[in-house]
C-alpha positions in Angstrom: -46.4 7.5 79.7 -48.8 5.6 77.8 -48.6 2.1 76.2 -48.6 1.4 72.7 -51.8 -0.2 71.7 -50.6 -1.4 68.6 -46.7 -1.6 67.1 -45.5 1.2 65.8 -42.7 -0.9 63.6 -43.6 -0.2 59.8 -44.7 -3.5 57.9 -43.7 -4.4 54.3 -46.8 -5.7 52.1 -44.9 -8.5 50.8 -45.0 -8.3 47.1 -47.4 -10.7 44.8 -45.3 -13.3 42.7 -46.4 -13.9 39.7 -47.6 -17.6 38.5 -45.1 -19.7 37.1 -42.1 -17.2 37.6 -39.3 -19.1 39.6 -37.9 -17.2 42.5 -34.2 -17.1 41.6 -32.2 -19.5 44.0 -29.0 -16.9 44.3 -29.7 -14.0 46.7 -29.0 -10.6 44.4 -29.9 -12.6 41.2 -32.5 -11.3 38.9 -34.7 -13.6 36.7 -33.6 -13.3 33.3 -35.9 -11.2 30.9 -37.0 -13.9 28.2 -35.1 -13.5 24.5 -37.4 -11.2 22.0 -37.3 -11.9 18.3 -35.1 -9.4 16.9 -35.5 -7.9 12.9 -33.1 -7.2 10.6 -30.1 -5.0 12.0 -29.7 -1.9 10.5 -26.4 -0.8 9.1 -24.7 2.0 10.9 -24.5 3.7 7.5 -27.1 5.2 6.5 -28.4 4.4 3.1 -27.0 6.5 0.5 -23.7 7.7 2.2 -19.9 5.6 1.4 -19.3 3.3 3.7 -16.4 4.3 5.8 -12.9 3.2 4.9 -11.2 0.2 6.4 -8.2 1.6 7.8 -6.4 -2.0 8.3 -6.1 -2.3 5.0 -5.5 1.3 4.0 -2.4 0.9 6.4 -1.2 -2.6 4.6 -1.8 -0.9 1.3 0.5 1.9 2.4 3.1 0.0 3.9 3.7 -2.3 0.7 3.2 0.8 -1.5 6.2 2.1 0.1 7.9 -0.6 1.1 8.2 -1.4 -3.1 8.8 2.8 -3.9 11.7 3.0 -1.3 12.9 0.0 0.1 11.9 -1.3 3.9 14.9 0.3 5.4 14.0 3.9 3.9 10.4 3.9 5.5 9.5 4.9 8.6 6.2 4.2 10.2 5.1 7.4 10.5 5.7 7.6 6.6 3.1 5.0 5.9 0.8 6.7 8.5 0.9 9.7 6.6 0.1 7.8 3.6 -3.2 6.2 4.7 -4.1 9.3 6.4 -4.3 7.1 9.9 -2.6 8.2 13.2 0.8 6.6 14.0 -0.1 4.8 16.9 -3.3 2.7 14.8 -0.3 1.3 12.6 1.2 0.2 15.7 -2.4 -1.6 17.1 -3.0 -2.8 13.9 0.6 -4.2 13.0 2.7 -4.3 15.9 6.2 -2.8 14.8 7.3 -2.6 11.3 9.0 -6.1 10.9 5.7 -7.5 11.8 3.7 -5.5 9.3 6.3 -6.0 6.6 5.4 -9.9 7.3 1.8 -8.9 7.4 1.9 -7.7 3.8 3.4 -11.0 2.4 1.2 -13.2 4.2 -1.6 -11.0 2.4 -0.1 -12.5 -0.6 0.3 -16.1 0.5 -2.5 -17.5 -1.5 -0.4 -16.2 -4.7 2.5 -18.6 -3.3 0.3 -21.2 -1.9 -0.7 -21.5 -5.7 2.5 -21.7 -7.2 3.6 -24.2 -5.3 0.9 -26.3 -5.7 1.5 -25.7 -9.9 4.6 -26.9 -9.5 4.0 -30.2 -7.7 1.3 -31.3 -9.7 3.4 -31.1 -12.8 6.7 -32.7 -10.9 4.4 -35.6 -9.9 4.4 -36.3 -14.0 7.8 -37.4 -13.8 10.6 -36.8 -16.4 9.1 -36.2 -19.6 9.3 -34.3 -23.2 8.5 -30.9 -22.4 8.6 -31.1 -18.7 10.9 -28.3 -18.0 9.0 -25.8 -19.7 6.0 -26.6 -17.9 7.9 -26.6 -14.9 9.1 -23.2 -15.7 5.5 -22.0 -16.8 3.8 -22.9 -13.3 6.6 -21.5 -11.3 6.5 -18.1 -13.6 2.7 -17.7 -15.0 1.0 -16.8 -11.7 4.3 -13.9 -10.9 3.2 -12.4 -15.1 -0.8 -12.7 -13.8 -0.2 -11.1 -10.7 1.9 -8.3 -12.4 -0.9 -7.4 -14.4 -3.4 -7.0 -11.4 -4.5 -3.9 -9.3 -1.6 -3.4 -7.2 0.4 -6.7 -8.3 2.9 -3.8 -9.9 3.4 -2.5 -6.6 4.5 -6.3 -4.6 6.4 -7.2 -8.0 8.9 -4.5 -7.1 8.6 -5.3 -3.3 9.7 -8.9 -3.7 12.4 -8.0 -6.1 14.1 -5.1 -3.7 13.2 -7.7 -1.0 15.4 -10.1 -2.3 17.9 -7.9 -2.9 18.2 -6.2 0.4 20.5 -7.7 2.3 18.7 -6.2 6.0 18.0 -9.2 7.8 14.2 -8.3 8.1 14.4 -8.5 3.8 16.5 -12.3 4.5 14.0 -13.4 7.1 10.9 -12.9 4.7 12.5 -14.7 1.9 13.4 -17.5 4.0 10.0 -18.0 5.5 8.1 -17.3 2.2 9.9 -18.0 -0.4 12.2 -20.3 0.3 9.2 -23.6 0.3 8.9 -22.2 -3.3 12.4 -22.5 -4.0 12.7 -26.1 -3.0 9.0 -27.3 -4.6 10.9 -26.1 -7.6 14.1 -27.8 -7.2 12.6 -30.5 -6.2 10.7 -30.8 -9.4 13.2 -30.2 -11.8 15.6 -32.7 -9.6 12.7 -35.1 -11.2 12.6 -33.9 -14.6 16.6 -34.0 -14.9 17.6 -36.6 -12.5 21.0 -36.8 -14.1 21.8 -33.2 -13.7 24.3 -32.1 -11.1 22.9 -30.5 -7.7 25.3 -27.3 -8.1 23.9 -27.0 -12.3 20.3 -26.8 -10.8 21.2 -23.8 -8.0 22.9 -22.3 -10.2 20.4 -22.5 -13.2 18.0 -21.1 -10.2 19.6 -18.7 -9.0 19.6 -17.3 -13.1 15.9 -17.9 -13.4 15.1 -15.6 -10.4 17.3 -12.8 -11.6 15.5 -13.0 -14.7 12.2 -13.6 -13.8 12.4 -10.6 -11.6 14.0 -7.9 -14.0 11.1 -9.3 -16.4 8.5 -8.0 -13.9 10.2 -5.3 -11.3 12.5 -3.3 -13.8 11.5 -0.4 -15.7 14.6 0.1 -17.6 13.9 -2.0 -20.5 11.2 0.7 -21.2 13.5 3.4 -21.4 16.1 1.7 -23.1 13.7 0.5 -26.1 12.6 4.1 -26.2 8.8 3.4 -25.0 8.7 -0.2 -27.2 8.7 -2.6 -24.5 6.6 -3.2 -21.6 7.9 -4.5 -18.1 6.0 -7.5 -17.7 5.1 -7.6 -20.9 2.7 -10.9 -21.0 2.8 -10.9 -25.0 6.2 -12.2 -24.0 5.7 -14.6 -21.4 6.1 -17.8 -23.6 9.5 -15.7 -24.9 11.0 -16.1 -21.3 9.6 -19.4 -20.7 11.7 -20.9 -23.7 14.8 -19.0 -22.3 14.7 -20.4 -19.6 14.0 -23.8 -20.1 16.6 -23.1 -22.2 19.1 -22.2 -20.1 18.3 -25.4 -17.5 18.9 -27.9 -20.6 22.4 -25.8 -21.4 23.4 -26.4 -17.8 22.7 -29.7 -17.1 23.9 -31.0 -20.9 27.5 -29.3 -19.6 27.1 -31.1 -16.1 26.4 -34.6 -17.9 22.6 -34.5 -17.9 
């Protein structure tokens, strides 16, 4: 058997670093590719073609849609799947369950009710004054008339009023967490602009306003009733139900001693 002159192990050319390159100090580790300029990003759409529908808010358009037609007890969620044309589990990983989406459309409004009560505390901070509770009245009421009259503000005027009125405890929690800050900037106004009037005149005188503030947007009676002459939310008539119900606080409070 004959020796080996020379060793028959395969070498490995060792490969050729390149100047200035840093061997990484992490065995597996690769040396990170530098950052290239990037140019503008092209849309996914291409140009020309609608871009495509935002299902989120098709869903929350849906819900209060027919949350407002039916009530929130009469709808289901696979009702206001069918309605923005979305399968019923995307209202679900959108939402969570319907309580939570219910929520979800008020606190799309909250900016509406941020602003009203921000209206009614710069006036309260006036003090008592001529006029005062008709401006009172006017920055509580004026941005509910203005909403009314917007793209889809029909459609939360009837929600809010059927949500008040429900007595479901998903309907009570709503009210309580959104509306009821509203209710005590209010109060705590007019406790300012008729600091002799009883506590139980101003709930009560309230408690009116609301009812009428939201047949004057939410009910569609009047128009059938006048035979086609009056408009629900008529804002023609806006400084009409201001006066009544300035009105109605002054009555009140004059019988409780203010």
């Amino acid at each position: 058997m004959g020796m080996a002159t020379q060793d028959d192990t395969p070498h490995r050319t060792p490969r050729a670093r390149t100047p200035g390159l840093r061997t990484p100090d992490l065995p597996g580790t690769r040396e990170a590719a530098p950052l290239r300029a990037r140019g503008p990003r092209r849309s996914a759409v291409p140009p020309g073609e609608p871009q495509r529908p935002d299902r989120r808010q098709d869903i929350l358009a849906s819900a209060e849609a027919l949350f407002a037609e039916r009530g929130y007890a009469a709808v289901s969620v696979r009702d206001i799947a069918a309605r923005a044309g979305v399968p019923v589990a995307l209202v679900g990983y959108y939402f969570g369950r319907k309580p939570e989406l219910l929520a979800t459309v008020f606190e799309h409004r909250q900016g509406y009710l941020e602003e009203r009560i921000a209206r009614i505390r710069t006036v309260g901070a006036k003090g008592p004054g001529p006029g005062r509770i008709e401006e009172i009245v006017h920055a509580w009421a004026e941005p509910v008339v203005r909403l009314h009259g917007s793209a889809s503000g029909d459609s939360f005027s009837l929600l809010v009023a059927r949500t008040a009125w429900d007595p479901g405890p998903e309907a009570s929690a709503i009210i309580e967490r959104f509306y009821d800050p509203l209710v005590h900037a209010f109060l705590d106004a007019m406790r300012i602009a008729l600091p002799a009037c009883p506590e139980d005149r101003l709930l009560w005188a309230y408690e009116y306003s609301v009812g009428a503030l939201l047949m004057y947007v939410a009910d569609k009676r009047i128009e059938r009733i006048s035979g086609g002459r009056a408009t629900t939310g008529d804002p023609a008539l806006f400084e009409d139900f201001v006066h009544f119900v300035s009105a109605g606080f002054h009555a009140l409070c004059r019988r409780g001693g203010a």
